[in-house]
ChimeraX commands (.cxc) that place a marker at each C-alpha (Angstrom):
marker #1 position 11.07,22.33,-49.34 radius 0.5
marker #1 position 8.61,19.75,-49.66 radius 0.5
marker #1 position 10.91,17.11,-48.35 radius 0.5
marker #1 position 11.39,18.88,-45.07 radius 0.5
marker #1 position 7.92,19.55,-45.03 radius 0.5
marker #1 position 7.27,15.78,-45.35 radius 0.5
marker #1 position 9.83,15.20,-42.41 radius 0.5
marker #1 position 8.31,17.67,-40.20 radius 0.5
marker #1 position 4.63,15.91,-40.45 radius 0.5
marker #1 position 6.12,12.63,-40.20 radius 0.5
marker #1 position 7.77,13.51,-37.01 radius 0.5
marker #1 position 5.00,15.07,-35.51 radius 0.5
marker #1 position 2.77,12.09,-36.28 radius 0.5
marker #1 position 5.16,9.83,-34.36 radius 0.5
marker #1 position 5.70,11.69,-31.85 radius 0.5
marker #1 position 1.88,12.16,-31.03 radius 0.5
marker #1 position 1.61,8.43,-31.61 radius 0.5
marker #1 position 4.06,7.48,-28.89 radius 0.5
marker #1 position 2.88,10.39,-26.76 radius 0.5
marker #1 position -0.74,8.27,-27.20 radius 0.5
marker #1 position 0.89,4.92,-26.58 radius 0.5
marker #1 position 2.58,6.12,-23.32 radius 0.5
marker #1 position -1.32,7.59,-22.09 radius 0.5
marker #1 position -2.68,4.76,-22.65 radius 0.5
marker #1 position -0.32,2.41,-21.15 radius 0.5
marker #1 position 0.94,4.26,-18.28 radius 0.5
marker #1 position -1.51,4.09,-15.13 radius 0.5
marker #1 position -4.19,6.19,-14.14 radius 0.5
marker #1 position -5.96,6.16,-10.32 radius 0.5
marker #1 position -9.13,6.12,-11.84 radius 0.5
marker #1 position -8.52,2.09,-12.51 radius 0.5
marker #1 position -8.47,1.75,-8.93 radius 0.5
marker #1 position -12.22,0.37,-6.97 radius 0.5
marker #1 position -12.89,-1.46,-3.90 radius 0.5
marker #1 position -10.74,0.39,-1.11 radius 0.5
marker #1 position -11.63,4.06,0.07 radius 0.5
marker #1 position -9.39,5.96,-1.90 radius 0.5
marker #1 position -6.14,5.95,-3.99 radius 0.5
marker #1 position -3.47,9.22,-3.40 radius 0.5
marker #1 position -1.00,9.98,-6.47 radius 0.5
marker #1 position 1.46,12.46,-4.61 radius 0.5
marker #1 position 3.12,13.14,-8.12 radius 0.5
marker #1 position 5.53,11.48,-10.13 radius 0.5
marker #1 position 8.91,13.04,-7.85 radius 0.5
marker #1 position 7.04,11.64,-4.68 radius 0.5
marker #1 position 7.95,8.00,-2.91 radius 0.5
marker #1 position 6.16,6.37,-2.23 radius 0.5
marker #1 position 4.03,7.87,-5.09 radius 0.5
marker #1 position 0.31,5.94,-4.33 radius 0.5
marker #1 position -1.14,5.27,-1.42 radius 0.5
marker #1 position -4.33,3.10,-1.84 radius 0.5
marker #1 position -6.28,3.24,1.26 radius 0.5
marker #1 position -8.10,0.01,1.68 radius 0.5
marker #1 position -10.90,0.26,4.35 radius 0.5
marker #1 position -10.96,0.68,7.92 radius 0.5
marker #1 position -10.92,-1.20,11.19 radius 0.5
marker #1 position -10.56,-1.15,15.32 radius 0.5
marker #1 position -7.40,-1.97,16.86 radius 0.5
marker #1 position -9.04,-3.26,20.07 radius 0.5
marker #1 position -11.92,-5.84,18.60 radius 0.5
marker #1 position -10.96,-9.35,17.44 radius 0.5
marker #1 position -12.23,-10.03,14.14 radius 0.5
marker #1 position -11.00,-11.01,10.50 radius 0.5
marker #1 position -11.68,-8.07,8.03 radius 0.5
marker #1 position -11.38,-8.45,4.28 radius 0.5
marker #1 position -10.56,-6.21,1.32 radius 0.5
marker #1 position -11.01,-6.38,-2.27 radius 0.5
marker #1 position -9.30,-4.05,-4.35 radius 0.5
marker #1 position -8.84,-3.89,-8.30 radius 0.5
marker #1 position -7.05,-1.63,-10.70 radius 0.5
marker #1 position -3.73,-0.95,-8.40 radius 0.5
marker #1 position -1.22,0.60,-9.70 radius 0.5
marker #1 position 1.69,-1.31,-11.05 radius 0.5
marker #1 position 4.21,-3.05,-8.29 radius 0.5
marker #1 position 5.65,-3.71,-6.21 radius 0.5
marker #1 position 3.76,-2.22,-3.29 radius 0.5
marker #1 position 4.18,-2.00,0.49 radius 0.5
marker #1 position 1.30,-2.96,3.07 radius 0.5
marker #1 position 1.01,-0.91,5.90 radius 0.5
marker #1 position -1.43,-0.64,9.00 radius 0.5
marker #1 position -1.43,2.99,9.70 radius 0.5
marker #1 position -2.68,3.31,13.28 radius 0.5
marker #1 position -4.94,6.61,12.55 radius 0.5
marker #1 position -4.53,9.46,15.47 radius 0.5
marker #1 position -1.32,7.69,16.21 radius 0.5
marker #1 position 2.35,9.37,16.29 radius 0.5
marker #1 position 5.51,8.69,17.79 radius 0.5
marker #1 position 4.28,10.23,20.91 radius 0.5
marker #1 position 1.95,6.51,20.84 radius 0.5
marker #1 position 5.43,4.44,20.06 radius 0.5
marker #1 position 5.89,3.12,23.46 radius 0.5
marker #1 position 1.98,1.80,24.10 radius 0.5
marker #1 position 1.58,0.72,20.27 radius 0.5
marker #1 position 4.90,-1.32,21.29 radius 0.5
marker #1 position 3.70,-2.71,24.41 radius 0.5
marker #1 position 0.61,-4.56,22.82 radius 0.5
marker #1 position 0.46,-8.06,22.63 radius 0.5
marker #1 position -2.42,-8.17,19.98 radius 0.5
marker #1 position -1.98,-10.68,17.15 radius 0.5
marker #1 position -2.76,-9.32,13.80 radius 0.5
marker #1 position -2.55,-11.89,11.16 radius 0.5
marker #1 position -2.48,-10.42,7.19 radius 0.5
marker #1 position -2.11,-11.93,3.83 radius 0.5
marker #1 position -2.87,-11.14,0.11 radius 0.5
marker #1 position -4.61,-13.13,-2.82 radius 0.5
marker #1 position -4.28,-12.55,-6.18 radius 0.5
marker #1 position -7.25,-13.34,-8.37 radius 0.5
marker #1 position -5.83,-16.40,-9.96 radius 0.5
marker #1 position -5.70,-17.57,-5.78 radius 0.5
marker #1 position -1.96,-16.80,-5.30 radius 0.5
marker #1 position -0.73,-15.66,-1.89 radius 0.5
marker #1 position 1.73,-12.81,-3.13 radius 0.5
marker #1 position 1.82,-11.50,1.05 radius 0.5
marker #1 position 1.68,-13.00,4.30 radius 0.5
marker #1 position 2.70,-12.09,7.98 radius 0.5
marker #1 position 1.84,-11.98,11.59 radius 0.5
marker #1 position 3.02,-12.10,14.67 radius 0.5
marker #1 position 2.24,-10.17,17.67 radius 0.5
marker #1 position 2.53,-5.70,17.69 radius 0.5
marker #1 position 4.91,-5.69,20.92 radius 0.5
marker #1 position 7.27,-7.17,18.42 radius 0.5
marker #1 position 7.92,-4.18,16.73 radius 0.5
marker #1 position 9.43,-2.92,20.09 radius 0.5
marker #1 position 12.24,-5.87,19.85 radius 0.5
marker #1 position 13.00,-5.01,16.00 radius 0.5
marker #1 position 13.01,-8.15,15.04 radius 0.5
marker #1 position 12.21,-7.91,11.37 radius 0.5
marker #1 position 10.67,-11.53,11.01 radius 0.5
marker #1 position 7.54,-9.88,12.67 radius 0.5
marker #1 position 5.78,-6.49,13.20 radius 0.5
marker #1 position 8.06,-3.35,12.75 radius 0.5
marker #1 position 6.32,0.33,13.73 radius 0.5
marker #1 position 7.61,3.22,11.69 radius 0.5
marker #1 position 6.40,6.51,13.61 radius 0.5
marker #1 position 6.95,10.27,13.11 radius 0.5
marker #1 position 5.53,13.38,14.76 radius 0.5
marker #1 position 2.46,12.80,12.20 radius 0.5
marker #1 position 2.10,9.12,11.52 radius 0.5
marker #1 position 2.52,5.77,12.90 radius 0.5
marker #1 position 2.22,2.56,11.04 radius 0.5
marker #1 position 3.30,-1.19,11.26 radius 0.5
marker #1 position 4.63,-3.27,8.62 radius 0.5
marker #1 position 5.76,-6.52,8.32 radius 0.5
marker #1 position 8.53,-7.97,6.26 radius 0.5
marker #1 position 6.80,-10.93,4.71 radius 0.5
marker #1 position 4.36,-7.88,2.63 radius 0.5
marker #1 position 6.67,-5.49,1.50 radius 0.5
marker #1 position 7.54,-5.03,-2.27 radius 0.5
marker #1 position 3.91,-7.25,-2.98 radius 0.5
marker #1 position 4.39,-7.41,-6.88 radius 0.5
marker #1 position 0.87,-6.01,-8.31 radius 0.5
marker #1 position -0.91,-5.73,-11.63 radius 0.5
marker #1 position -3.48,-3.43,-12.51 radius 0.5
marker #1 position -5.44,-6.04,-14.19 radius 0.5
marker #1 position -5.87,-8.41,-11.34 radius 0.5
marker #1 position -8.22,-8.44,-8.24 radius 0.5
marker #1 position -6.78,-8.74,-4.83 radius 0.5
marker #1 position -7.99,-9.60,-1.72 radius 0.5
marker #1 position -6.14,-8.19,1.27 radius 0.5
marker #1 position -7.44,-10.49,4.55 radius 0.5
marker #1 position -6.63,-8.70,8.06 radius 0.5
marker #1 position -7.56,-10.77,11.10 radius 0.5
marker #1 position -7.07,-9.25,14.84 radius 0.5
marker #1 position -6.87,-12.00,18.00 radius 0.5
marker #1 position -5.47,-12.40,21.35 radius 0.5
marker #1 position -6.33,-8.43,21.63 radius 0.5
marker #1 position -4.58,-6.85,24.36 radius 0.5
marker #1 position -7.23,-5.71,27.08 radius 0.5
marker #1 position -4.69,-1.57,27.02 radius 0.5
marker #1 position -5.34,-1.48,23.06 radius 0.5
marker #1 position -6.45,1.98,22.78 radius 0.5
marker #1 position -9.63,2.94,20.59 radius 0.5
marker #1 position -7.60,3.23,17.37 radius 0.5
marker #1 position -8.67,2.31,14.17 radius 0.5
marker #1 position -6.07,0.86,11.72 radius 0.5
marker #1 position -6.24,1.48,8.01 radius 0.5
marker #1 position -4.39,-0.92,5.43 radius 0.5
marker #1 position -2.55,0.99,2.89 radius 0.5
marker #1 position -0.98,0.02,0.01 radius 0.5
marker #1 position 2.26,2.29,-1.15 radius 0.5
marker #1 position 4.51,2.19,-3.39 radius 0.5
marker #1 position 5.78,3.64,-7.18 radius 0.5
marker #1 position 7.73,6.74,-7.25 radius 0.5
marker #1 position 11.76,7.82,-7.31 radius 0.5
marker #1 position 13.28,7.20,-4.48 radius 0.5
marker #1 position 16.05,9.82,-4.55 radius 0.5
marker #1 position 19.22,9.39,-2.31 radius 0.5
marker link #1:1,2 radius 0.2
marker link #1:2,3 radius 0.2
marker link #1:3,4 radius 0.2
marker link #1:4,5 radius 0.2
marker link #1:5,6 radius 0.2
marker link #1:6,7 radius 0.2
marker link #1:7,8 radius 0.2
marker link #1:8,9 radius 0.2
marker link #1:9,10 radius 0.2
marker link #1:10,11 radius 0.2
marker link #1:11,12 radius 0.2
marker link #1:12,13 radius 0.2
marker link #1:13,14 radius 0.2
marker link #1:14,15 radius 0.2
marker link #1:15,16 radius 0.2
marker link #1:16,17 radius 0.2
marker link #1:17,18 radius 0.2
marker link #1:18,19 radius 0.2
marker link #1:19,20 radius 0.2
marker link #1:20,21 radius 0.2
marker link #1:21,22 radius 0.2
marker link #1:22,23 radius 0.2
marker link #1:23,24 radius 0.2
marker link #1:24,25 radius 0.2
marker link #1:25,26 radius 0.2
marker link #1:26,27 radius 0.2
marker link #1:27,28 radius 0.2
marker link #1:28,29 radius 0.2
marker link #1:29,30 radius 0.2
marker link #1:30,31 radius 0.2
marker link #1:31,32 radius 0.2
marker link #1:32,33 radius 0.2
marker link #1:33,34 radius 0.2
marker link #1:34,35 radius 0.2
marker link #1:35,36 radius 0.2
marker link #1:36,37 radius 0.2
marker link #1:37,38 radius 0.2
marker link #1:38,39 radius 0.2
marker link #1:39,40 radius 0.2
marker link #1:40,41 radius 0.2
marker link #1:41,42 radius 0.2
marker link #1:42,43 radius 0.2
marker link #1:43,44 radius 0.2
marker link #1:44,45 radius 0.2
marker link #1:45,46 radius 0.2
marker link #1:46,47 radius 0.2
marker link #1:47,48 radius 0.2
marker link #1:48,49 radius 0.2
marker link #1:49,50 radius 0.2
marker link #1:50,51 radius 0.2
marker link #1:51,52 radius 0.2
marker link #1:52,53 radius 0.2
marker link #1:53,54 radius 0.2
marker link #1:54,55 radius 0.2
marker link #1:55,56 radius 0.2
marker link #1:56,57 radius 0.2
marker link #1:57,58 radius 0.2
marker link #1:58,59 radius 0.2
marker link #1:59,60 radius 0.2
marker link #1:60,61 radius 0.2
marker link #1:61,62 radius 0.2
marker link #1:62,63 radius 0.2
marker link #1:63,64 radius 0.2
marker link #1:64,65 radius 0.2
marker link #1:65,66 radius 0.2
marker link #1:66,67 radius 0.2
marker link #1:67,68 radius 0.2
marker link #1:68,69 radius 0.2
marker link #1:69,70 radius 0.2
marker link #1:70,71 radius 0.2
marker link #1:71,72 radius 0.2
marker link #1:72,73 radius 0.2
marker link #1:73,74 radius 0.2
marker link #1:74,75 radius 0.2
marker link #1:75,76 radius 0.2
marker link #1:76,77 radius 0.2
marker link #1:77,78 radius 0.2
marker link #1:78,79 radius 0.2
marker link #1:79,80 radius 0.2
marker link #1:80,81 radius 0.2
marker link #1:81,82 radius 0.2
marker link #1:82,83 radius 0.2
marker link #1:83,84 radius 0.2
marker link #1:84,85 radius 0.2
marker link #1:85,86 radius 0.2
marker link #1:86,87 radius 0.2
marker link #1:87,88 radius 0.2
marker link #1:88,89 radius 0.2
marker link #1:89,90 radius 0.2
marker link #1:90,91 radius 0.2
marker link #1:91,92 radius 0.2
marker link #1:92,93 radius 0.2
marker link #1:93,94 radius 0.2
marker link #1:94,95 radius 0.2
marker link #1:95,96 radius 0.2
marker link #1:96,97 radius 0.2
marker link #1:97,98 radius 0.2
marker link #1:98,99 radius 0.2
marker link #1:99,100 radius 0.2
marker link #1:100,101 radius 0.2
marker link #1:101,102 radius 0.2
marker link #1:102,103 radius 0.2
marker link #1:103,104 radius 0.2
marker link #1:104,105 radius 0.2
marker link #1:105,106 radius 0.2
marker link #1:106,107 radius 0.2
marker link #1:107,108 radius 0.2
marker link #1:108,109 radius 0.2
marker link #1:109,110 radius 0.2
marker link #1:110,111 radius 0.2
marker link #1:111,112 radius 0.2
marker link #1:112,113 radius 0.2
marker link #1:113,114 radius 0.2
marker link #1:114,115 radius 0.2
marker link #1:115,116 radius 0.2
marker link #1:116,117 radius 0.2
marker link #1:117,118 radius 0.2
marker link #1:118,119 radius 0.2
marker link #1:119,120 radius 0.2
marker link #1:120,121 radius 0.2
marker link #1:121,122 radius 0.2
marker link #1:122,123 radius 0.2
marker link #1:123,124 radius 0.2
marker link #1:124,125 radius 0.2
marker link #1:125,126 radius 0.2
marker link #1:126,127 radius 0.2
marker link #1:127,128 radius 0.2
marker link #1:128,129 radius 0.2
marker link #1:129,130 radius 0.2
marker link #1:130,131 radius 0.2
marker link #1:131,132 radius 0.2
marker link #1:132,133 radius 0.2
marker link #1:133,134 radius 0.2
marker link #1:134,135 radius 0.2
marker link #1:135,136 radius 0.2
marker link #1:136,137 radius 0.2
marker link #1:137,138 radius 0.2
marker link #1:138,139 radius 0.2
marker link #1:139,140 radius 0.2
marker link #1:140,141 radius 0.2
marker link #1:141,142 radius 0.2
marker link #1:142,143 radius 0.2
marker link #1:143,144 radius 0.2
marker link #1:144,145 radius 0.2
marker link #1:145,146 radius 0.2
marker link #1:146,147 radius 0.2
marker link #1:147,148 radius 0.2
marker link #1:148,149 radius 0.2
marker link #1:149,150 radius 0.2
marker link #1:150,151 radius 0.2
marker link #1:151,152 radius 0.2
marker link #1:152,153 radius 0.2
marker link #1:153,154 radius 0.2
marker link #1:154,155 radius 0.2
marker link #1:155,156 radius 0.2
marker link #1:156,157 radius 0.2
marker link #1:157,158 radius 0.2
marker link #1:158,159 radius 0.2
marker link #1:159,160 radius 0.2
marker link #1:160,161 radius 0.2
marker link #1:161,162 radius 0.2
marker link #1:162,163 radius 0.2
marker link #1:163,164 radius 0.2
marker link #1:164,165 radius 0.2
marker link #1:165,166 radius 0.2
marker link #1:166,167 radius 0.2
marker link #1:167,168 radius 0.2
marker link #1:168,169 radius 0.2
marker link #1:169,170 radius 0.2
marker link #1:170,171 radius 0.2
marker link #1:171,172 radius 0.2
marker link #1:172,173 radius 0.2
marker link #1:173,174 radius 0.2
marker link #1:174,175 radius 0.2
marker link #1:175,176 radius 0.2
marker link #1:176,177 radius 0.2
marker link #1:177,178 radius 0.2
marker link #1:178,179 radius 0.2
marker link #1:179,180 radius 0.2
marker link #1:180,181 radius 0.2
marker link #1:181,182 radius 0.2
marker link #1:182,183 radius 0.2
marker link #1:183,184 radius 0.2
marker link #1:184,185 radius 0.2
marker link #1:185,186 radius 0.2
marker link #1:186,187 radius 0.2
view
């Protein structure tokens, strides 16, 4: 009796002990600072986080610039969702010959992302540039050379977006950089 009594308090001590070691090591949004605000849609969700970086307009040249810190753990996705936009705003989003230039720093001063090109690319789907994923609620470009950016939790990045050439029919959108990625991606 004692024995199995022995057995039964060792096992529940290791299992509480690993139960403490996965907390503590698995990742929680908290860790995240910098951008506007990190989404956990829940462990059977993908993309699982979305870590909204900042804001800015689609029809001003400028260079805008991000730091973020405590991401969760890659690889992630960068995407400028074009807020107020749909699939209904495919065709103009398509027809704009803006140049939007982005890349991402590490904090040891590693590019782990670059791309540009011009948005009317995304209407040619050529996926060396600009691609626009739309549905009847969302529409956002991405770009090849930043998808599956590997991340760490414990480094600092620096996401640089820079807008030229702007196209005098850009709408008065704003784009937000987003960060997605972790999840299961069922079938």
């Amino acid at each position: 009796m004692a024995s199995r009594m022995k057995r039964a308090w060792t096992i529940t001590i290791c299992v509480g002990i690993l139960l403490i070691v996965f907390w503590a090591a698995s990742y929680h949004p908290s860790r995240f600072g910098g951008g506007v605000t990190l989404r956990d849609s829940g462990f059977f969700s993908y993309p699982r986080y979305h870590a909204e970086l900042g804001a800015l307009p689609l029809w001003k040249e400028g260079e805008y610039q991000f730091t973020v810190h405590g991401l969760p753990p890659g690889p992630l996705d960068l995407k400028l969702q074009v807020l107020d936009s749909t699939d209904a705003n495919r065709a103009e989003l398509t027809s704009l010959s803006t140049n939007v230039s982005v890349s991402i720093t590490d904090s040891s001063g590693k590019e782990v992302c670059e791309g540009s090109g011009n948005l009317s690319d995304a209407g040619t789907r050529e996926h060396s540039t600009w691609a626009l994923a739309s549905s009847s609620s969302q529409a956002s470009f991405w770009h090849a050379g930043c998808l599956q950016v590997p991340t760490s939790r414990f480094k600092t990045y620096t996401v640089r977006v820079r807008t030229s050439e702007v196209d005098p029919r850009s709408p008065h959108s704003t784009i937000m950089p987003v960060l997605e990625g972790g999840g299961i991606e069922l079938p």
